[in-house]
C-alpha positions in Angstrom: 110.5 106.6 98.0 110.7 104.2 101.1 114.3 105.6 101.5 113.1 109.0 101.5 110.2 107.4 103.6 112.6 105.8 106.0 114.9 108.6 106.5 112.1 110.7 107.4 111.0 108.2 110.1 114.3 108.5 111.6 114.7 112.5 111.6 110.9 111.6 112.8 112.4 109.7 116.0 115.1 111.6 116.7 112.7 115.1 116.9 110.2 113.2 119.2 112.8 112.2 121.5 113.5 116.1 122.2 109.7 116.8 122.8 108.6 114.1 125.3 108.9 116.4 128.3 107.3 119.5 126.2 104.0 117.7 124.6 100.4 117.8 126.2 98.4 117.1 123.2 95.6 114.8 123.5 96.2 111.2 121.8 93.8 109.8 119.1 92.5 106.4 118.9 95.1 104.2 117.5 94.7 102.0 113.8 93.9 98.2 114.9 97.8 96.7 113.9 97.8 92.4 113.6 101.3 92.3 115.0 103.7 88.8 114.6 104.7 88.6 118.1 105.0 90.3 121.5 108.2 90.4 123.3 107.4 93.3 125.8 104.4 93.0 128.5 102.1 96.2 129.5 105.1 97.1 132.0 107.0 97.7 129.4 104.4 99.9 127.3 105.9 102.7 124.8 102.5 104.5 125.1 104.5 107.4 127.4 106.5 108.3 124.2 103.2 108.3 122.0 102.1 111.5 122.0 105.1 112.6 120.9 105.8 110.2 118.2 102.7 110.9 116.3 103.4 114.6 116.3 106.7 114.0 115.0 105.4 111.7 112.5 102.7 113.7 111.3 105.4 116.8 111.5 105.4 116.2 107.1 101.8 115.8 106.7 98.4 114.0 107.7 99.4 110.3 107.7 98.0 109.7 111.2 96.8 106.3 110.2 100.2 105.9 108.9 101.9 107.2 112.1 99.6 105.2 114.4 100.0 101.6 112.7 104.2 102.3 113.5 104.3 102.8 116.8 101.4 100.0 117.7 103.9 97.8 115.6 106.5 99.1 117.5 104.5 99.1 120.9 103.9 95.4 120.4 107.6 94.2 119.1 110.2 96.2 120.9 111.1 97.1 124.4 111.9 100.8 125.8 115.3 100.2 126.2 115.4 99.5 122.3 112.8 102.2 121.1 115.7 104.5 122.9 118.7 102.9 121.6 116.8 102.6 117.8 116.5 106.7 117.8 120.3 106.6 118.3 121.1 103.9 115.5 119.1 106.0 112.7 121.2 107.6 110.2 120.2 108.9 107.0 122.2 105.8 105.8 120.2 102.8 108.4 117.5 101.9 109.8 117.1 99.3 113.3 115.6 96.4 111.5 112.7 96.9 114.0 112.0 100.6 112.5 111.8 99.0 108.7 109.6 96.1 109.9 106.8 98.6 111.5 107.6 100.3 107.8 106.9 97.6 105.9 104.4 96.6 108.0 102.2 100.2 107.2 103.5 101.2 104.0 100.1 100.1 102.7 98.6 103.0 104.8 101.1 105.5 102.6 99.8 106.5 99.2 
């Protein structure tokens, strides 16, 4: 299941990255996420790609809460440069490390 799981994140990524220029929806509040550290400051804020992520994510179903505890995970731990180069490491075969941290991190949010 969190193969399936992570495979689907990565088709996920890879769909919202054709959609940032095309989305207008409005964004929801985001799920609270207690993250290890931070290695990006506010300058370097994935919140432009958000919209789009969460309606790739939630392209399979409602797991907003799911969705949202990923990106603020990934938000927190990872810089734009690698949120870019991360959608063009995922394979149906790997995951970035950073992608199956925010996973494991959320998982619990999944059932």
């Amino acid at each position: 299941m969190l193969k399936n799981i992570m495979v689907a994140i990565g088709v996920i990524l890879g769909i919202f990255f054709i959609g940032i220029l095309f989305s207008d929806t409005p964004e929801e509040k985001p799920i609270v996420v207690q993250i290890p550290y931070q290695v990006n400051d506010n300058s370097d804020s994935l919140k432009a790609f958000k919209s789009n992520y969460m309606n790739a994510c939630n392209e399979y179903g409602d797991i907003y809460s799911y969705c949202s505890c990923t990106f603020e995970y990934l938000d927190a731990t990872v810089t734009n440069k690698r949120f870019i180069e991360m959608d063009r490491e995922i394979t149906a075969d790997f995951m970035p490390s950073e992608m199956t941290d925010a996973i494991d991190a959320c998982l619990y949010l999944v059932e």
